[in-house]
C-alpha positions as CSV (number, residue, x, y, z in Angstrom):
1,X,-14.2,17.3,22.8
2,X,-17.6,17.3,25.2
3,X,-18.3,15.8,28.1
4,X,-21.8,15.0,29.1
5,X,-22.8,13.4,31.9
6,X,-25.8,11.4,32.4
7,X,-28.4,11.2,35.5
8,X,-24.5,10.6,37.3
9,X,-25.4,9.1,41.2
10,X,-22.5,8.9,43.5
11,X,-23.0,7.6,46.9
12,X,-20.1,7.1,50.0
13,X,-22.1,5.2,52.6
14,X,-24.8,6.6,53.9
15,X,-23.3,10.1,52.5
16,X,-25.2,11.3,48.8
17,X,-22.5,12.7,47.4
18,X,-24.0,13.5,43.5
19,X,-27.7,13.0,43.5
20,X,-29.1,12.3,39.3
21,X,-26.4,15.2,37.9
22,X,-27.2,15.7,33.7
23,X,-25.0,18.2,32.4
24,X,-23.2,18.8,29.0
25,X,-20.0,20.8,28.8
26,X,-20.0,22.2,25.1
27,X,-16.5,21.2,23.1
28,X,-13.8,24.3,23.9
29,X,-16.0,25.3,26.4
30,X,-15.5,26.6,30.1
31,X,-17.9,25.6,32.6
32,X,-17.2,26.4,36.3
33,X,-18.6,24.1,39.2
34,X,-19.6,26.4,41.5
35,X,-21.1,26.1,45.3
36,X,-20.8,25.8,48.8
37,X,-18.7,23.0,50.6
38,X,-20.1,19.1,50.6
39,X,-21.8,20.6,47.7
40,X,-20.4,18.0,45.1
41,X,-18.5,19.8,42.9
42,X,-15.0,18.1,43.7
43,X,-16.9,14.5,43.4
44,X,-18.5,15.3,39.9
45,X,-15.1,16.5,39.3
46,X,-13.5,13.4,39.9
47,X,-15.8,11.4,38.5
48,X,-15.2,13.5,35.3
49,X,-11.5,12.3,35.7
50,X,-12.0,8.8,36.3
51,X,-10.9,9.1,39.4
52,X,-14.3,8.0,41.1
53,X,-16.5,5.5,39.1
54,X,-20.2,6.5,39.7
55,X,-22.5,4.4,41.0
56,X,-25.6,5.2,38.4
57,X,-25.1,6.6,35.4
58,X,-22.5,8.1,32.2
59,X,-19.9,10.1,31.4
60,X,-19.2,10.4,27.8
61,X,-16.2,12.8,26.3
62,X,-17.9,13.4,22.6
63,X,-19.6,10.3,21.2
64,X,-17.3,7.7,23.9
65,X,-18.9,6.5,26.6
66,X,-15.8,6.7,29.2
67,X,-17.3,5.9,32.6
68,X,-15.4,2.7,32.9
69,X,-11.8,4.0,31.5
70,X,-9.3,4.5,33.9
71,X,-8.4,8.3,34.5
72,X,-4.6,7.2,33.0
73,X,-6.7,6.3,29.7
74,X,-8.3,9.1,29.1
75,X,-6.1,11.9,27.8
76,X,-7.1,14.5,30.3
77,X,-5.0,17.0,32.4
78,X,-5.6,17.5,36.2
79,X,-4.6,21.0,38.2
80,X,-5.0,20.7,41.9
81,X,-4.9,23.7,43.9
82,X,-1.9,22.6,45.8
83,X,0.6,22.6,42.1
84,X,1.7,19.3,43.2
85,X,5.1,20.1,41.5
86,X,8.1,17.8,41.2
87,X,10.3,19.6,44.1
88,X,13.4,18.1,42.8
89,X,12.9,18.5,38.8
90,X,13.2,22.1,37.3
91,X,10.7,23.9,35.7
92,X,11.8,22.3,32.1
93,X,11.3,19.1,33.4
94,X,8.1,19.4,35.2
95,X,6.5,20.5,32.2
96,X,8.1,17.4,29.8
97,X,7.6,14.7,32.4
98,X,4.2,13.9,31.2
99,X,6.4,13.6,27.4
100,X,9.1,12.0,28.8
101,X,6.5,9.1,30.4
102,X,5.2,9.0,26.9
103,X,8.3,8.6,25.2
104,X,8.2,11.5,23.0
105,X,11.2,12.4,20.9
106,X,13.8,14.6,22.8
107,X,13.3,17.5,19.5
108,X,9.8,17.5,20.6
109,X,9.8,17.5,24.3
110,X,12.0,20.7,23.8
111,X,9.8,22.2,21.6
112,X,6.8,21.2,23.5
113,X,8.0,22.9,26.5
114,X,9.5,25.9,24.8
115,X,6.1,26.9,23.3
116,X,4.4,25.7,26.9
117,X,7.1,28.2,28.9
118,X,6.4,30.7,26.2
119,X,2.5,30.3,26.5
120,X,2.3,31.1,30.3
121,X,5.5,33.5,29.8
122,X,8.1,31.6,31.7
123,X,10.4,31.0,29.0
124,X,13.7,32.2,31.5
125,X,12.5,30.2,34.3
126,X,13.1,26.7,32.8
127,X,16.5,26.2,35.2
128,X,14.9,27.0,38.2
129,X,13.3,24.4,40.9
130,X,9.8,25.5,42.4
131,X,11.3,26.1,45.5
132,X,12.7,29.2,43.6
133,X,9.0,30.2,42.3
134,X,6.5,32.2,43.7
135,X,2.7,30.8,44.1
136,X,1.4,32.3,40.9
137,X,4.7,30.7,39.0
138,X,4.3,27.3,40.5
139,X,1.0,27.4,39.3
140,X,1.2,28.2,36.3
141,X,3.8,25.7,35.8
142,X,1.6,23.3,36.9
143,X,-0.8,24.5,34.5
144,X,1.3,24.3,31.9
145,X,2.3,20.5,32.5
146,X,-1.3,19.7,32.9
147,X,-1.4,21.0,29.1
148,X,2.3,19.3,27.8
149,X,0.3,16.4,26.2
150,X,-2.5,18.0,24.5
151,X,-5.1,16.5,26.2
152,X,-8.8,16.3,25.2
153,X,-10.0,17.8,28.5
154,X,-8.3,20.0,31.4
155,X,-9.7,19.9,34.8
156,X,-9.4,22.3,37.7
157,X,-9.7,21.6,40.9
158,X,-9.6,24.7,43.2
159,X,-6.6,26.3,41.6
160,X,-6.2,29.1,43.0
161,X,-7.1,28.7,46.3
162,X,-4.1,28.7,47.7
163,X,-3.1,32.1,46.7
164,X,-3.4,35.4,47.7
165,X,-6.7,37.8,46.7
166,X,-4.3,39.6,44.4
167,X,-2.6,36.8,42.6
168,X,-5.9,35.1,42.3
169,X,-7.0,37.8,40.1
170,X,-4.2,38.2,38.4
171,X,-4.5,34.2,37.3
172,X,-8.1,34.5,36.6
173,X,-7.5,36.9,34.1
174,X,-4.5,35.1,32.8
175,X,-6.6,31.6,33.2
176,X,-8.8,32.9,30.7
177,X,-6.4,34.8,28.2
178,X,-4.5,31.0,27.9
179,X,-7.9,29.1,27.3
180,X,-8.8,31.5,24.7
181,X,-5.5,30.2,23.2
182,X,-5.8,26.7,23.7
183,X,-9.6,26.4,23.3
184,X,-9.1,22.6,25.4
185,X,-12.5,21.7,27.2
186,X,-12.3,23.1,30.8
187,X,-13.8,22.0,33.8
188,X,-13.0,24.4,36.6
189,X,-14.0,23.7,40.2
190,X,-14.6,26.5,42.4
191,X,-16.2,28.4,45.7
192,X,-15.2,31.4,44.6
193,X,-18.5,33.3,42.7
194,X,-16.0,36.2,41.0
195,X,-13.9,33.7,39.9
196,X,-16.6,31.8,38.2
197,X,-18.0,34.7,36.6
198,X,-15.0,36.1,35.1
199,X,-13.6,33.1,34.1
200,X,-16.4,30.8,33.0
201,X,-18.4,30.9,29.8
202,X,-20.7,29.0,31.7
203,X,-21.8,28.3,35.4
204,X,-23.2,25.0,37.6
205,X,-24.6,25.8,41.0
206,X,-24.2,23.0,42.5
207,X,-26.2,22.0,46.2
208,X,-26.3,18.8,47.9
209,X,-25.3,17.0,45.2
210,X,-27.7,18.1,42.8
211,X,-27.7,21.0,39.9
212,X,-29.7,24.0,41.1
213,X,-29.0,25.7,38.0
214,X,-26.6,26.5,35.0
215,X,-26.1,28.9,32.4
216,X,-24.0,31.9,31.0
217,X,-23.4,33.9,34.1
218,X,-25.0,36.9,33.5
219,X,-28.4,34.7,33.1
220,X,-28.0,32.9,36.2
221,X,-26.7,36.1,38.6
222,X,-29.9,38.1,36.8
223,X,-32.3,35.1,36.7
224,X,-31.5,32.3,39.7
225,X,-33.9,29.8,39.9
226,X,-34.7,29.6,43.6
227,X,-33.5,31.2,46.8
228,X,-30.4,29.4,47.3
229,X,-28.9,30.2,44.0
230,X,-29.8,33.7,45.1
231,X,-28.4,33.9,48.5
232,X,-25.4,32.4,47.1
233,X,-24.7,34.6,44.3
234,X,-23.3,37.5,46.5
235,X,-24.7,39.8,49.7
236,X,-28.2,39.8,49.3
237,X,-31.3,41.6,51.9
238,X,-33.8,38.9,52.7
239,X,-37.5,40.1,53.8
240,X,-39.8,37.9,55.0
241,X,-43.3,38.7,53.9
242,X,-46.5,37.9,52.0
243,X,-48.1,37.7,48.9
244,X,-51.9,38.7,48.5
245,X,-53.9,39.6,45.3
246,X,-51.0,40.6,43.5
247,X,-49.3,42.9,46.1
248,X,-46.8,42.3,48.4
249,X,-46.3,43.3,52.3
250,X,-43.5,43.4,53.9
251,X,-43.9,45.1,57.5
252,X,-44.9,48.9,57.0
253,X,-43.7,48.5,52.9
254,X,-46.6,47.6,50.0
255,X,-45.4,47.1,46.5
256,X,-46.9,45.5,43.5
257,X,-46.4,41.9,43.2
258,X,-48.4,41.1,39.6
259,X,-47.1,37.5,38.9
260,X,-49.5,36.6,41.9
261,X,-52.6,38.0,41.0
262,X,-54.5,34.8,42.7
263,X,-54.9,32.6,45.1
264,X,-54.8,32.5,48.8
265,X,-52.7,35.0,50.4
266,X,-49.1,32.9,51.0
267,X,-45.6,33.5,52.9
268,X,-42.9,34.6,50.8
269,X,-39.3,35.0,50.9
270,X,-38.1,38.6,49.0
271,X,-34.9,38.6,47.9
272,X,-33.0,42.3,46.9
273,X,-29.7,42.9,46.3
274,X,-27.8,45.6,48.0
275,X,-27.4,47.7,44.1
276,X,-31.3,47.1,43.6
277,X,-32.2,49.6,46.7
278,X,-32.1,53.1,46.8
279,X,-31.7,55.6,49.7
280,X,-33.3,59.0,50.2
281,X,-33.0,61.5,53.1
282,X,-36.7,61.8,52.8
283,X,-40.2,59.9,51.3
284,X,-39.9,60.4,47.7
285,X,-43.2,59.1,47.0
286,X,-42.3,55.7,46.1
287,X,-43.1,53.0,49.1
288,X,-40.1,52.9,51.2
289,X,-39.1,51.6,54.9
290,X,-37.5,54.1,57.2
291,X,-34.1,52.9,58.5
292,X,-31.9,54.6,60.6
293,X,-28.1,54.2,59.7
294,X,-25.5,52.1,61.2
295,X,-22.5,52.3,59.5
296,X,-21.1,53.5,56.6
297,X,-18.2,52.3,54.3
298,X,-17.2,54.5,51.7
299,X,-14.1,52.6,50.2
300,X,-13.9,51.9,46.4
301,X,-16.2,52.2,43.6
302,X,-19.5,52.2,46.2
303,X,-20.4,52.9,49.6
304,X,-22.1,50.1,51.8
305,X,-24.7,51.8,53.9
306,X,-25.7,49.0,56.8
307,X,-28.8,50.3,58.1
308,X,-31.8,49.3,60.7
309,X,-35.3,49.2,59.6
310,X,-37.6,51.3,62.4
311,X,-39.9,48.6,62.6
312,X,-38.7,45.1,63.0
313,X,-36.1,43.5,63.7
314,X,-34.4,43.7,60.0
315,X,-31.2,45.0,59.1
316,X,-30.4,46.4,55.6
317,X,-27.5,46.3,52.9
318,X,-27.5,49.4,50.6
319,X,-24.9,49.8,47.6
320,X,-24.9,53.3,46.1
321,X,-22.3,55.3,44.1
322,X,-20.0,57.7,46.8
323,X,-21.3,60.8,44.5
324,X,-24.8,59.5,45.4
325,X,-24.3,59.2,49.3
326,X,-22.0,62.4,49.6
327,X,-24.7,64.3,47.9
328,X,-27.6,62.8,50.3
329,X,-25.7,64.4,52.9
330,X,-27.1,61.5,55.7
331,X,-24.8,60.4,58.7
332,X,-24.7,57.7,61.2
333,X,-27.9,57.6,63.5
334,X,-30.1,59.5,60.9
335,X,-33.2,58.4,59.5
336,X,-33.2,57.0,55.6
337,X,-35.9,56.1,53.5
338,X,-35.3,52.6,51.6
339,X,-37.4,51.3,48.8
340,X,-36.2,48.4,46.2
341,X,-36.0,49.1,42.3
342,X,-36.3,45.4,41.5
343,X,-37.0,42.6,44.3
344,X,-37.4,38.6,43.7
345,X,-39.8,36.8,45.6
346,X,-39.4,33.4,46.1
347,X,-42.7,31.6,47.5
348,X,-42.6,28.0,49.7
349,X,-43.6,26.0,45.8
350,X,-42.2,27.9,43.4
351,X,-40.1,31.1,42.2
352,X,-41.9,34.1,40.7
């Protein structure tokens, strides 16, 4: 089942909540919402659901143009991030309420549940109360109701939010194991980028109510669309520059800049990740900006070099392997040499 949305408009008062949203979520698809708070995600969500009726445009799920059927009517299961869990029902019966409601044989609600309990391996917990689960559990219990009766679409609103860093990785990987299974359309909402990205098979930025951009997430963390999309996508090093006969200046640093061969020379915004610079204890020949180090955090599978460019007022995020900064053999206070490997430059109009 697919859900596309149409030029979707969704005002409360004065407040633009979702501003002309298009999007198509592909039958058996994933699709995370992704962005920052007030961004609109949880609205276009809801409107999804039928929980919120939009104030211009559609929402179809396949060929059925739903916008006006009540959420109840619509054969869709809803995770929030707080499990909303029946406190005094055990597992077994959380999971068939949404059968029982129905009316559903007893033979089937047991074997509805048993495969459900089975599915998000639970199957000795169907006794217990949630007051006897931990966060994870709960959740996927909720998970698994939100699944009892089949429905055409599954929506997910910030469910793992509540948890812990390490849980929340362990569901995310278990999240996507049990869609792989079910193959039911997923919507999942979320401010998390890693969880996007590891979940989703595809990803909606979403700012001010608007779509910024979407697409598989390796396209869209290799090839944003603007600056924001950028600077949301992870720790980035912003230089503030210019553009002028195809090269670009940034302070003391010069560096070929071809998509702009013309024109009048304009202000740009350069955008490099902290992976995309490298670090020398000396010029290597390539155009560089001397820095002198700040700090160093060698932790995990990179060290984060912070650094402080010698002229202006610009501090710097370097990413390198621990083999690669042990062997450069540089300590806090001396001087470092940064140049980019790959740098996007965003000007006032458009995005090179």
């Amino acid at each position: 089942m697919s859900i596309t949305i149409r030029d979707v408009s969704k005002r409360f008062g004065a407040s633009v909540a979702l501003d002309g949203v298009t999007l198509e979520v592909p039958a058996g698809g994933l699709v995370a919402l992704l962005g920052p708070s007030g961004s609109g995600k949880t609205t276009l969500l809801r409107v999804i659901a039928g929980l919120e009726v939009p104030d211009e445009g559609s929402i179809h799920y396949g060929e059925e143009n739903v916008t006006n059927l009540p959420a109840r009517q619509r054969n869709l299961g809803f995770v929030f991030q707080h499990y909303a869990l029946f406190r005094h029902l055990s597992v077994f019966e959380n999971v068939a309420f949404a059968l029982r409601v129905r009316a559903w044989p007893e033979e089937r609600v047991r074997e509805r549940v048993s495969e459900l309990l089975h599915l998000i391996r639970m199957e000795d917990f169907g006794p217990r109360r949630p007051s006897e689960l931990s966060g994870g559990q709960r959740q996927r219990v909720a998970l698994a109701r939100a699944l009892a009766a089949q429905p055409k679409v599954l929506l997910l609103d910030e469910p793992f939010g509540a948890l812990d860093a390490q849980v929340r990785q362990e569901l995310r990987q278990w999240l996507r194991r049990l869609h792989h299974s079910v193959g039911v359309t997923t919507v999942l909402v979320t401010h998390d980028q890693e969880e996007a990205f590891e979940v989703a098979d595809r990803v909606v930025l979403l700012n001010r109510g608007r779509v910024e951009q979407a697409g598989a997430p390796l396209e869209v963390f290799e090839n944003p669309a603007n600056s924001f999309v950028m600077d949301f996508l992870g720790r980035v090093n912003v230089f503030h520059g210019r553009v002028e006969a195809g090269r670009l200046f940034l302070g003391g640093l010069e560096v070929p800049c071809p998509d702009n061969l013309h024109g009048e020379p304009r202000a740009a915004a350069v955008y490099v990740r902290p992976h995309e610079l490298d670090i020398d204890g000396e010029p290597n020949g390539l155009p560089s900006l001397p820095a002198r180090v700040l700090h160093v955090n060698p932790a995990g599978p990179v060290a984060r070099v912070h650094l402080a460019a010698l002229e202006g007022n610009l501090t710097l995020q370097v990413e390198v392997t621990p083999e690669r900064w042990q062997g450069l053999g540089l300590k806090v206070g001396d001087t470092a040499y940064v140049s980019p490997r790959r740098a996007r430059v965003f000007l006032p109009d458009y995005a090179i």
